[in-house]
C-alpha beads as a LAMMPS data file, in Angstrom:
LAMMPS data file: protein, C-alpha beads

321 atoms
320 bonds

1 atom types
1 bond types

-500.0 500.0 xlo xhi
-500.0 500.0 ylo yhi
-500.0 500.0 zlo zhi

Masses

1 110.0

Atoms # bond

1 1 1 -89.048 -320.533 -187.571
2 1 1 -92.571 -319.003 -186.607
3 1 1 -94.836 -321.888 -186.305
4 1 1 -97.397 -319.697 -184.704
5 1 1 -97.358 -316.184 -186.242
6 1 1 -98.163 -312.841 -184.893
7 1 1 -101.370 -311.686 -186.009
8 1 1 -103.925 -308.874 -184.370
9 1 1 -105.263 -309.572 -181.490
10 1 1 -108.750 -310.478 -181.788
11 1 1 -109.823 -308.029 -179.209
12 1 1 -108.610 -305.330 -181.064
13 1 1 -110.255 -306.697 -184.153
14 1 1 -113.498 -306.442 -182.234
15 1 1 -112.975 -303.137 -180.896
16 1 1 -111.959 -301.675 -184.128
17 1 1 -115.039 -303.398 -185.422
18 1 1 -117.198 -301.426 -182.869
19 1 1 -115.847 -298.087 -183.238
20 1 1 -116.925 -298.158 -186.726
21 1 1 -120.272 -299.454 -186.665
22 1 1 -121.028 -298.032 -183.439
23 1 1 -123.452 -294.391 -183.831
24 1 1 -121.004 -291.646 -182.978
25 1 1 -122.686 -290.640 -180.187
26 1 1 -122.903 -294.042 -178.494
27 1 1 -122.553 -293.552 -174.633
28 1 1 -120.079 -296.080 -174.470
29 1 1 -118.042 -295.044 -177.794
30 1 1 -115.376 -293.756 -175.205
31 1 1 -114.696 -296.914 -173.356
32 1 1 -114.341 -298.528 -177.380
33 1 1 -111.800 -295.860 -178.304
34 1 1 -109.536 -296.388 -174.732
35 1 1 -109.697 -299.961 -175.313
36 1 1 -108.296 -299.224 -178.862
37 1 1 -105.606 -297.387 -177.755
38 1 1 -104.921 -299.464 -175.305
39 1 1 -104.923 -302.625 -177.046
40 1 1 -103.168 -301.148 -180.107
41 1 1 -100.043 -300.291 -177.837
42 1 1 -99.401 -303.897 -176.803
43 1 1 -99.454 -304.895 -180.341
44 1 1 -97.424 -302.221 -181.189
45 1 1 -95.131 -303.790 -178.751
46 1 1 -95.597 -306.887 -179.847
47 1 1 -94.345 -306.048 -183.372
48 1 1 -91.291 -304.785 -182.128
49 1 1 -91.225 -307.874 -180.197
50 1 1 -91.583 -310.141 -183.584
51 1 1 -88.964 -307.832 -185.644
52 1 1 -85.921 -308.955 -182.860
53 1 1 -87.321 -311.948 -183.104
54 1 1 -87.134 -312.442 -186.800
55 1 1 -83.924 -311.630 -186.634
56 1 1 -82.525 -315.062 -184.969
57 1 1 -80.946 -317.556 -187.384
58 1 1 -84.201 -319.872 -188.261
59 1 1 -82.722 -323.158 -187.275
60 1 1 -82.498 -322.226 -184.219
61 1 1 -85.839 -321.884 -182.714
62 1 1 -89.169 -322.648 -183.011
63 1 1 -91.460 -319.420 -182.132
64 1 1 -94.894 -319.228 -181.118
65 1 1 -96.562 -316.252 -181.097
66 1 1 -99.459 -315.784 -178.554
67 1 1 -99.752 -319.310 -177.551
68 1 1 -102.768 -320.203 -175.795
69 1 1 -102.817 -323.480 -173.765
70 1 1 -105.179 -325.228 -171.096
71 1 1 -104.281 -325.992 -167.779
72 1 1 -107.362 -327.465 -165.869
73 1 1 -110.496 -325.525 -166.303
74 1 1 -108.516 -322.652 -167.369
75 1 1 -106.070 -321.176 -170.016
76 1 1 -102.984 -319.651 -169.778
77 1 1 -101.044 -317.015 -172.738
78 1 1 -97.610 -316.211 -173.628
79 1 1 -96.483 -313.285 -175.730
80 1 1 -93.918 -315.110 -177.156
81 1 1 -92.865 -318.806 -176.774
82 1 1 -89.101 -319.910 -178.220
83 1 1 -88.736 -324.063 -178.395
84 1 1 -84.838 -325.171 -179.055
85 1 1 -83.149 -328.918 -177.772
86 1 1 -81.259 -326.667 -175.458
87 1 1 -84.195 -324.929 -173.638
88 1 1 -87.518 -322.597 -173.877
89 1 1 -87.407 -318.962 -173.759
90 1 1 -90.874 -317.360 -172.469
91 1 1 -91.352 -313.938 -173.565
92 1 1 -93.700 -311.001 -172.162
93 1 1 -93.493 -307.977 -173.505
94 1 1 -94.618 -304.363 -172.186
95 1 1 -94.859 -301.183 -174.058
96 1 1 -94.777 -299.062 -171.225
97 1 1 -93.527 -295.068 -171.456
98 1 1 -91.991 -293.115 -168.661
99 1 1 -90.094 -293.889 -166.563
100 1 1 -90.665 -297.334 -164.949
101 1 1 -89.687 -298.866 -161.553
102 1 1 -89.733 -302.347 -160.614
103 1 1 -90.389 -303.828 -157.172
104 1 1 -91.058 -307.050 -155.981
105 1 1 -94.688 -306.848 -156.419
106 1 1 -95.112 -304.197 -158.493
107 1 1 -94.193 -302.019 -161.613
108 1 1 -94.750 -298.274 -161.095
109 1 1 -95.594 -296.325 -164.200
110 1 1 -94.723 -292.668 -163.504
111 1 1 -95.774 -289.977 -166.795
112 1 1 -95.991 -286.478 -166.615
113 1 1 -95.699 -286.596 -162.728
114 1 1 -98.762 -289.438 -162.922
115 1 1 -97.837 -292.490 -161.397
116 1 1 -100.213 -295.593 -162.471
117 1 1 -99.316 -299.210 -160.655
118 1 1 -99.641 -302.371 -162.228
119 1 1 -98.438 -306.124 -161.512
120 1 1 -94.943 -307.364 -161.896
121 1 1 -94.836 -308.410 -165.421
122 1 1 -91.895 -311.052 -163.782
123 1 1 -94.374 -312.479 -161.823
124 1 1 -97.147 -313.254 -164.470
125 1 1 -94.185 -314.976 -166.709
126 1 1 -93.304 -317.009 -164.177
127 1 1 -96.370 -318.052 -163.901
128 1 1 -96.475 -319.091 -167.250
129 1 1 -93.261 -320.705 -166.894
130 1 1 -94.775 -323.067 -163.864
131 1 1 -98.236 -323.469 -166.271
132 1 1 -96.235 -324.886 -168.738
133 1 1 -94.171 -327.384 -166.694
134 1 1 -97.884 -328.379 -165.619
135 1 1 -98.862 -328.760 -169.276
136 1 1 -95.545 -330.398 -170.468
137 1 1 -95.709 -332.925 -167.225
138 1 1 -100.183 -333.900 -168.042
139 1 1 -98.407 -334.950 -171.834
140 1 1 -95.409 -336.651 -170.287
141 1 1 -92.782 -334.277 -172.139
142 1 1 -89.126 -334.634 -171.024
143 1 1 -87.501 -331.750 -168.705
144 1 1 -86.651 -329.112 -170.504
145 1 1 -85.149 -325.975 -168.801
146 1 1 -87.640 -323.254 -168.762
147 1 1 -86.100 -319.779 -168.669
148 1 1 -88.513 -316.535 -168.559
149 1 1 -87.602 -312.472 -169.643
150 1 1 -89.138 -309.432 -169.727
151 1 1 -88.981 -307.425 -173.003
152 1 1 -89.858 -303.550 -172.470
153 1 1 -90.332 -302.467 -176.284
154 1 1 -90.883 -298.800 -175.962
155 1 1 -87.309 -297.168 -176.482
156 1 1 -87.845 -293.943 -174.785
157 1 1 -89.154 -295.975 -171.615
158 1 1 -86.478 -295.388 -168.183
159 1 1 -86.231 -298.789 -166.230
160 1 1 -85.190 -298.677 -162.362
161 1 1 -84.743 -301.597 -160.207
162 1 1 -85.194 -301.402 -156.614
163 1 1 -82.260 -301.809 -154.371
164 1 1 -81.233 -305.522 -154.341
165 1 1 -83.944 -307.104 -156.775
166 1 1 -81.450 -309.243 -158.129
167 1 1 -83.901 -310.797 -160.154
168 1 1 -84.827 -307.913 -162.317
169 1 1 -82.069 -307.641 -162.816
170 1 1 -81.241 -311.127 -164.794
171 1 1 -84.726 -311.366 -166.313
172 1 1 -85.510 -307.772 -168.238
173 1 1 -84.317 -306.076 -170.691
174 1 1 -85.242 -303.907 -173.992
175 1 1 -86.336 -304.944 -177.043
176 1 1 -82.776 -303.710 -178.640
177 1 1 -80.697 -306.009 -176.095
178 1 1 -83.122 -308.843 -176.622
179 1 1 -80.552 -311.252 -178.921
180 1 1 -77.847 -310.610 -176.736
181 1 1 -79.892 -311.681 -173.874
182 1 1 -81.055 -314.829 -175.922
183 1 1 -77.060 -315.131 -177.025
184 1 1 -76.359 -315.174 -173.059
185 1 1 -78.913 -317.963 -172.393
186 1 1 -78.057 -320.101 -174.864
187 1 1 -74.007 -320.437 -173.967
188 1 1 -75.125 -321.126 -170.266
189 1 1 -77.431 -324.075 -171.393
190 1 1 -75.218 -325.390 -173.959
191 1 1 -76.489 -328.714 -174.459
192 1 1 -79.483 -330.444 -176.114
193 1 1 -81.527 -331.979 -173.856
194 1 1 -84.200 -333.679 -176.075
195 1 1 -83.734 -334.870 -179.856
196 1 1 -85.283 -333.326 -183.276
197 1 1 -87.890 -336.145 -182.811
198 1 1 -88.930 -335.012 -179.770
199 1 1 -88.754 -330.959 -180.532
200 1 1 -91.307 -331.921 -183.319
201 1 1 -93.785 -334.179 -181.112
202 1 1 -93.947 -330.896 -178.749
203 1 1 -94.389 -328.436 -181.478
204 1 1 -97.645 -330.363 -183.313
205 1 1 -98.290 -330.913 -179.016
206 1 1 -98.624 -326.992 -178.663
207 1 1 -100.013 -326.480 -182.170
208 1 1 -102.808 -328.852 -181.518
209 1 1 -103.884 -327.477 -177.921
210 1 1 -103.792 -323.542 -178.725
211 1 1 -106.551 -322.230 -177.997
212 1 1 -107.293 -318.601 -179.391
213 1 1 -108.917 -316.438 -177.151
214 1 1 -112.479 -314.539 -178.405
215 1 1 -114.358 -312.139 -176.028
216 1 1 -118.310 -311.325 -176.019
217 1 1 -116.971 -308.008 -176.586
218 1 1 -120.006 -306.415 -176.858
219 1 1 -121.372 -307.680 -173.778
220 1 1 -118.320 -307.256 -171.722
221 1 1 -119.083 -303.319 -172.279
222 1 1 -122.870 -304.059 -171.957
223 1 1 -123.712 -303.440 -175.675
224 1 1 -126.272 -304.572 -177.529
225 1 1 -125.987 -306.404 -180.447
226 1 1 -128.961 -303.733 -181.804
227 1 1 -126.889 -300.915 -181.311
228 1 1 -124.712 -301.934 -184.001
229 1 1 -125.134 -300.534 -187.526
230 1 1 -125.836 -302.671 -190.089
231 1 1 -124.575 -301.823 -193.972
232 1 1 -121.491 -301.780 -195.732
233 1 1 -119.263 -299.046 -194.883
234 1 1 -117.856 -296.902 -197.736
235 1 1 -113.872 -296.526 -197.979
236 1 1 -113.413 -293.070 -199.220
237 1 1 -115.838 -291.211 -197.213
238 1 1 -117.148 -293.817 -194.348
239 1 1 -120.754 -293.074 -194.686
240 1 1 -122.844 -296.791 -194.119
241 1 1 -124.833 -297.771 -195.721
242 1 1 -123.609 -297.851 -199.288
243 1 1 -126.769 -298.902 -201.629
244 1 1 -126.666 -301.949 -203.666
245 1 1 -127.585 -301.977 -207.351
246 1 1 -127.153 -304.352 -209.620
247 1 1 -124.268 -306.730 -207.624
248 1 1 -121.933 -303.286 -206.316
249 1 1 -122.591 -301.374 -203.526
250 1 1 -122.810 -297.613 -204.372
251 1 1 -121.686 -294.517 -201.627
252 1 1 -125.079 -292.026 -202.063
253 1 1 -122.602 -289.212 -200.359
254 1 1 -119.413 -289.690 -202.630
255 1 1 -120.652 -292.022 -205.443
256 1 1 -118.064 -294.139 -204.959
257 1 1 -118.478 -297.625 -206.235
258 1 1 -116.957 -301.526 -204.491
259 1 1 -117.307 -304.613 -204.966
260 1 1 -115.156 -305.250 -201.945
261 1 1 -116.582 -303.635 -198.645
262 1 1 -118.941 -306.955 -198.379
263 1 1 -115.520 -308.545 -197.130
264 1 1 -115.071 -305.965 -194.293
265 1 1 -118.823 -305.943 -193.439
266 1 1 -118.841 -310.075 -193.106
267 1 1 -115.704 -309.879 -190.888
268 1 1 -117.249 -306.868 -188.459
269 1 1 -120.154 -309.625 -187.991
270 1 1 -118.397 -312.938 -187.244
271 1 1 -116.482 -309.799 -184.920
272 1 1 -119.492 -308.247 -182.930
273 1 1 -122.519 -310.744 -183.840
274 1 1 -121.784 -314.270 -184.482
275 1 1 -119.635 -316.800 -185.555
276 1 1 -122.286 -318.122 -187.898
277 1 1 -124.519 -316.225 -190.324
278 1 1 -127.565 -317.755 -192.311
279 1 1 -128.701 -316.026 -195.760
280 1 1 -131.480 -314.176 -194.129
281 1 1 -129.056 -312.460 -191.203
282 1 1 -126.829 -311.822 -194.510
283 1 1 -129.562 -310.498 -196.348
284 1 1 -130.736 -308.431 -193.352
285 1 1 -127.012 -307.270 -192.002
286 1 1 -126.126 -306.111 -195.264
287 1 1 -128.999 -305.152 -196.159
288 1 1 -129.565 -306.790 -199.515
289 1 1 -132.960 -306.875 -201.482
290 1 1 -133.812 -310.024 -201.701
291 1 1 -132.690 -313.859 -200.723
292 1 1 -131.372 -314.168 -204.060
293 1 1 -129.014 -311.597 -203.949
294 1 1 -127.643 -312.252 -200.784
295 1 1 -127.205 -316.092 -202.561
296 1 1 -124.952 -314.230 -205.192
297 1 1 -123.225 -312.818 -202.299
298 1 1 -122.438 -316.061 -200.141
299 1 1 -121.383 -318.266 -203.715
300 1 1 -118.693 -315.037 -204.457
301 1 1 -117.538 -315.063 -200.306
302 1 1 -117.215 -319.148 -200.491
303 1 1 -117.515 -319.494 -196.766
304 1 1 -117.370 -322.857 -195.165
305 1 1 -120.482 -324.161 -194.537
306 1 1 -122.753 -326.813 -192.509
307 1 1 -126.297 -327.902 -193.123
308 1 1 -128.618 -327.776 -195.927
309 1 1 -130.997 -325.788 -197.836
310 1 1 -132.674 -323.864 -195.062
311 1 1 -131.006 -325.040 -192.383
312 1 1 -127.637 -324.345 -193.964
313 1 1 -125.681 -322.105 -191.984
314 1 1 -122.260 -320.102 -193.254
315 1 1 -118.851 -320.291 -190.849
316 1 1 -116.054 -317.739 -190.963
317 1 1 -112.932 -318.758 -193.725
318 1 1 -110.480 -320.644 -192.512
319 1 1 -107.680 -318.368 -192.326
320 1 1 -109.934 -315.627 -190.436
321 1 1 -108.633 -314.717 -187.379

Bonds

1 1 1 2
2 1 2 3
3 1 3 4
4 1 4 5
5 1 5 6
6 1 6 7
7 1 7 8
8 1 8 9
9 1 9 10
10 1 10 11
11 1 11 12
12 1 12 13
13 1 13 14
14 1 14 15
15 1 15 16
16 1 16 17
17 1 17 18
18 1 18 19
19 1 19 20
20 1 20 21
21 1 21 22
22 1 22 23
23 1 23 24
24 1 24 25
25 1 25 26
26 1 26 27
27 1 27 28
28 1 28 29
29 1 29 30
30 1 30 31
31 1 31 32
32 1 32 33
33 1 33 34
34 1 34 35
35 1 35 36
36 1 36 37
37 1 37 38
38 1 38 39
39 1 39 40
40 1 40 41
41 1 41 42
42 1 42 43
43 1 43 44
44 1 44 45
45 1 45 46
46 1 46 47
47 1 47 48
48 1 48 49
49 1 49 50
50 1 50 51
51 1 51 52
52 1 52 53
53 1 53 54
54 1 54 55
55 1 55 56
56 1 56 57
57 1 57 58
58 1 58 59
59 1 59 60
60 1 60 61
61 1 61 62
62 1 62 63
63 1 63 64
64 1 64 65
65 1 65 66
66 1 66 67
67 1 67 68
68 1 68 69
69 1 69 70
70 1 70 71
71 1 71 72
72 1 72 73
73 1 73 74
74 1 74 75
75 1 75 76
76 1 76 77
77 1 77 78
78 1 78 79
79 1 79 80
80 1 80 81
81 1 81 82
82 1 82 83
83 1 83 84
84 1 84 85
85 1 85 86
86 1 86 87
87 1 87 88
88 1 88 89
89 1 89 90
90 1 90 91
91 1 91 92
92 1 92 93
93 1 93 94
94 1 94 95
95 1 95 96
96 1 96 97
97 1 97 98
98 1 98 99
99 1 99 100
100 1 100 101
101 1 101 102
102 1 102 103
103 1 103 104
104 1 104 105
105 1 105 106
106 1 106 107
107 1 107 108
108 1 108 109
109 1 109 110
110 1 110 111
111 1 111 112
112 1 112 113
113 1 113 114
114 1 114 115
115 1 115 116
116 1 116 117
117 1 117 118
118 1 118 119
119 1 119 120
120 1 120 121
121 1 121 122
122 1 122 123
123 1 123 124
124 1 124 125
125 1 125 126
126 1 126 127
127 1 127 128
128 1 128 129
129 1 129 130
130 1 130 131
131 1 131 132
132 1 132 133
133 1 133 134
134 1 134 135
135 1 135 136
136 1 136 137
137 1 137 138
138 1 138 139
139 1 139 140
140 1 140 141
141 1 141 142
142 1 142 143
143 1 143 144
144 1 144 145
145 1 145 146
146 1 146 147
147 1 147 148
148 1 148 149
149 1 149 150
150 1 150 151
151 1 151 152
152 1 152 153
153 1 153 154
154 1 154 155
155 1 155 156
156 1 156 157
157 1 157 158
158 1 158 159
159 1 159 160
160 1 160 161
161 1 161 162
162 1 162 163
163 1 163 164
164 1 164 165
165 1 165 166
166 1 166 167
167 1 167 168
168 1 168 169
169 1 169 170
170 1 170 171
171 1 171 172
172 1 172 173
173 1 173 174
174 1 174 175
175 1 175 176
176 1 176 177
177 1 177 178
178 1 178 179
179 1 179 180
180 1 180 181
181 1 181 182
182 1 182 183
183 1 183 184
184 1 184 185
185 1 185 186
186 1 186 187
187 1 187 188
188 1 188 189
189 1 189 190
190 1 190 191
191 1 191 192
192 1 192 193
193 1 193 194
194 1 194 195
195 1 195 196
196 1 196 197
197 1 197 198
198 1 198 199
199 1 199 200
200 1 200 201
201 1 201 202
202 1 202 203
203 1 203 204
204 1 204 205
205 1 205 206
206 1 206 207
207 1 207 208
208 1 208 209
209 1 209 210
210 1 210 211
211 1 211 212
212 1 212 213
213 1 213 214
214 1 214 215
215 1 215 216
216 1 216 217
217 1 217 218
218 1 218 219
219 1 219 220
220 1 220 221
221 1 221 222
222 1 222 223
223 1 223 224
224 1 224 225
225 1 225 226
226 1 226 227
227 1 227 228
228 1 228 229
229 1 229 230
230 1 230 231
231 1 231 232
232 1 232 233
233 1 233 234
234 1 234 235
235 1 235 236
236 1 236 237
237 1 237 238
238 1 238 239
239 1 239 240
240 1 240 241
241 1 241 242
242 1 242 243
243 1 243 244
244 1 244 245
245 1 245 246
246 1 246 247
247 1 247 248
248 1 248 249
249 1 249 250
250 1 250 251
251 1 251 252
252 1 252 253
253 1 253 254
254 1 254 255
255 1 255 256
256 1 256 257
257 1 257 258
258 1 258 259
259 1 259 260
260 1 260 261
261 1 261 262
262 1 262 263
263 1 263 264
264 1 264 265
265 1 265 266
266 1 266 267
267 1 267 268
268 1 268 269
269 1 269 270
270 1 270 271
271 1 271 272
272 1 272 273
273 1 273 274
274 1 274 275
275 1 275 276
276 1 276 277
277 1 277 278
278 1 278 279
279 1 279 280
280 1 280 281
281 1 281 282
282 1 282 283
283 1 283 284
284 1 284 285
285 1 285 286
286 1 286 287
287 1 287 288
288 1 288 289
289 1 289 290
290 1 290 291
291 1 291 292
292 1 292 293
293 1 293 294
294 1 294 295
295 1 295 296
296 1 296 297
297 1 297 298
298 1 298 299
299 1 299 300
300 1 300 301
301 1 301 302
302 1 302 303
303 1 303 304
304 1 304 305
305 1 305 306
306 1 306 307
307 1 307 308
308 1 308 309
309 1 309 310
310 1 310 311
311 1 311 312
312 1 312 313
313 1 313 314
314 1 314 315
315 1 315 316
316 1 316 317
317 1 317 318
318 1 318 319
319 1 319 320
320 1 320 321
């Protein structure tokens, strides 16, 4: 049923990563924190998204979550991408509070007698929707009908549609009305257009062409990579950096004791640094006495790796991010 599943966004990751090794009094720890927030309320969003979503009968769909394809020299991304014989179902979803209007060319947020404009979320899925026939048509896929909605999944959200946007009106809806929207669609396109043969050459198609999306994030807010604070971070009491004696890393503030905070400390680099670490950016990032201990380290982490002896350099695991 979910071929491609929901996970965090990277971006989010990467902020989340900042924010804690970031000094507390970094001038730009307030841009971090807004993109937090903001980022964490389209994947709050998108979870509400998924849960509907997970509630369809599993035959009936193939479901990619946050699909990333080419087109050209660029790349295109859907929230949520449904494949059946009958037809696709694009999905974007918005979290937006208050109360809402929709126009033609516009969305107007209105909170607390604030009123914030953004672009028609109908637009930008049609525009996926005319990506993806591009896509489909470069890998010589059959037609399939290509319908498009807009899921708003904040429930206390107010949607108006402006006088005689008949459009709206067919392709939104919330999160709660979302599988009687999908019910709707699928008795209007009621027969299979392409075979189970065909369904599974498009889904190892998409599966083989997404392309997950990873930011310089640091440089996007014009950090540098110095600023960030090396160290592993204690759990109880979040001082950094723990000490390490004797293979554990030890808190100095609350004596607490791990053996796992090298995991979250690897992860914040391939985040905010690199993709790639060698022993002595190990041995330097977590601070670690000496090469051999930052050996022990990299055998107990089992990371992918390329090279040899010196020139051996240590990738991400395979299932990060």
């Amino acid at each position: 049923m979910f071929d491609l599943t929901l996970i965090k966004p990277i971006t989010l990751q990467q902020a989340e990563a900042a924010q804690r090794r970031l000094p507390s009094n970094h001038s730009m720890m307030a841009e971090v924190e807004l993109k937090i927030r903001i980022l964490a309320s389209g994947y709050k969003g998108e979870k509400t998204l998924n849960y509907f979503l997970g509630l369809l009968p599993e035959k009936n769909y193939h479901i990619f979550h946050g699909l990333r394809l080419p087109v050209r020299n660029s790349f295109f991304q859907m929230d949520a991408h449904l494949l059946s014989p009958k037809l696709i179902i694009l999905l974007e979803s918005k979290n937006y509070s208050g109360t809402l209007t929709l126009e033609r060319h516009q969305i107007t947020q209105e909170i607390n007698n604030i009123k914030m404009v953004y672009d028609n979320p109908i637009s930008q899925v049609n525009r996926h929707k005319i990506l993806l026939q591009y896509f489909f048509q470069k890998y010589q896929i059959p037609p399939i009908p290509i319908e498009t909605v807009v899921v708003f999944t904040n429930s206390s959200s107010e949607i108006k549609i402006a006088q005689g946007y008949h459009e709206a009106e067919k392709k939104i809806c919330k999160a709660s009305n979302l599988l009687k929207k999908i019910e709707e669609l699928e008795k209007y396109y009621n027969k299979e257009r392409v075979d189970q043969k065909t369904i599974g050459k498009i889904k190892r198609l998409l599966l083989s062409k997404h392309t997950p999306y990873r930011s310089d994030f640091l440089g996007s807010l014009g950090i540098n990579k110095s600023d960030i604070l090396p160290g592993v971070c204690c759990s109880n009491c979040l001082y950094m950096p723990m000490e390490y004696k004797k293979n554990k890393w030890i808190c100095p503030v609350c004596l607490k004791i791990s053996k796992e905070g090298i995991h979250e400390a690897i992860n914040d680099f391939f985040l905010l640094i690199n993709t790639t670490i060698t022993n002595l950016e190990l041995r330097e990032f977590l601070q670690l006495p000496t090469r051999r201990s930052s050996s022990y380290q990299l055998e107990l982490l089992n990371l992918p790796s390329t090279g040899t002896k010196k020139g051996r350099v240590y990738h991400p695991p395979r299932d990060f991010l």
